[in-house]
N, C-alpha and C positions, 0 to 999 in steps of 0.2 A: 460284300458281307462275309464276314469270318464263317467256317464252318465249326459247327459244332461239337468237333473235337475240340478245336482250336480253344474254344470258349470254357470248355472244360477244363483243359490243361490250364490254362491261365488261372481260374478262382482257384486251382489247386497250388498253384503255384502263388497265390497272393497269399491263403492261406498258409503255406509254411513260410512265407517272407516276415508275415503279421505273428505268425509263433516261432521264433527263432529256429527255422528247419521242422518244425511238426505239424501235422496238419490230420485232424482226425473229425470224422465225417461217418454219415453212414449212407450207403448208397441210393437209398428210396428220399434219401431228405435234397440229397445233391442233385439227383435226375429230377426230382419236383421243381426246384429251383430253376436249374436251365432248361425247364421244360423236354425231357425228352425219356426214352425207357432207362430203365437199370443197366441193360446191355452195354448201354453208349456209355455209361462207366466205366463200367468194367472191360472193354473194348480199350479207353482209353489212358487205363490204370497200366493194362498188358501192353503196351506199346511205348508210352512214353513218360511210364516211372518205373523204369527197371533196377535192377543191381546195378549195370552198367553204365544206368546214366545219372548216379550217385543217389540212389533211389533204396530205400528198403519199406515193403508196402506188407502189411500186417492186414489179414481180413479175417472176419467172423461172422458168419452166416446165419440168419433165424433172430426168435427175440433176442431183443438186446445186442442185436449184431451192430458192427460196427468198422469201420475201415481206417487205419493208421497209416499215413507217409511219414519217413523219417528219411530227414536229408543226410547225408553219410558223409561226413569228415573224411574225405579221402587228403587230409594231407593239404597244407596252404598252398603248399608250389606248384607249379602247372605239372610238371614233370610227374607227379604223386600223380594228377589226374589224370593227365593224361594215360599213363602204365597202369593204371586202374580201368581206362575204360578197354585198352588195348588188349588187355590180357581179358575181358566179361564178353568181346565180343566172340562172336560162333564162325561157321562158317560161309553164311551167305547174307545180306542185307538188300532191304528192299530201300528204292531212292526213297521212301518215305522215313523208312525206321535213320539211313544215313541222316538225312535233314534234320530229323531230331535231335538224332548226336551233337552234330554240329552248332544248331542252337542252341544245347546246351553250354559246351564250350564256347558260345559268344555269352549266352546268360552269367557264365560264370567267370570271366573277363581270360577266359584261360587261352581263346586267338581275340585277332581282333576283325572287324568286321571285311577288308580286306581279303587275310586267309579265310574267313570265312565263305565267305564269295565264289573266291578260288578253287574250295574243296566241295562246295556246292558243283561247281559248275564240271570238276571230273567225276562227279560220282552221278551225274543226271542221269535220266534214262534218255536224254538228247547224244551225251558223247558215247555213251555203250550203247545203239539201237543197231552198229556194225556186229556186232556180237549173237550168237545164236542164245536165241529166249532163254533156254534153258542153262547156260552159263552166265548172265548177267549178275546175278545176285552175290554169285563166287569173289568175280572181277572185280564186283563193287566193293566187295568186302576186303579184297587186296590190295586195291589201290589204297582204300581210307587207310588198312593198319598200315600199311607203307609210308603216305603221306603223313600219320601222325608218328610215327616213330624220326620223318625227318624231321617236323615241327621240334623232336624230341633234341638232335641231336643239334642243331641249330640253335636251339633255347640255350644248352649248355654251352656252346662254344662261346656265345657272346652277352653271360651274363659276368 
């Protein structure tokens, strides 16, 4: 059974499929729907509809509040997205917030499921568990811009 972010993300994500990239909503009508609090919204609004992950999330709180996603034209060619997401990341990621990234860039046909796999599988918390706790999140974060900047340079050699 999907977890309840999961299920979130996705009506969020149908809904801007179903309005060409917009999707507006208001939180108490969305958590009604999937059965769950405002929190888990809003939880999952901050995780995996960022700036970086071609996301711009508009909210307004109290009557008449209301929440706006706007998917963000970063540019048709993978290379655009990609240098968008690379340059929005920080300095540490959790194997959670990485997997996101990634399925985004399978969502968005920008690797394919393959690389995807791939870049799952160096950013787990199975291959950094040799890694002391409290530098994991760094590493993760080095590896992925590393590996997408090779995605990047590979793209261009052989287009």
């Amino acid at each position: 059974m999907a977890k309840i972010s999961d299920i979130i993300e996705e009506m969020i994500k149908e809904m801007l499929e179903e309005n060409h990239g917009l999707a507006e909503f208001t939180r108490g009508s969305l958590a009604d729907e999937v059965n769950c609090v405002p929190s888990q919204i809003t939880y999952v609004l901050s995780t995996r509809f960022t700036n970086g992950q071609g996301y711009r999330v508009e909210s307004r709180r109290g009557g008449g509040g209301y929440i706006r996603i706007y998917q963000i034209d970063t540019g048709r060619d993978k290379a655009s997205y990609i240098m968008h997401t690379v340059n929005a990341l920080g300095d540490h990621l959790s194997q959670q917030e990485a997997d996101v990234y990634i399925e985004n860039f399978l969502d968005h046909d920008i690797i394919d499921p393959y690389t995807a796999s791939l870049l799952m599988a160096a950013t787990s918390d199975s291959t950094l568990e040799a890694i002391s706790t409290d530098m994991v999140a760094e590493v993760r974060m080095t590896i992925l811009k590393n590996l997408l900047i090779q995605i990047l340079l590979y793209n261009e050699e052989n287009i």
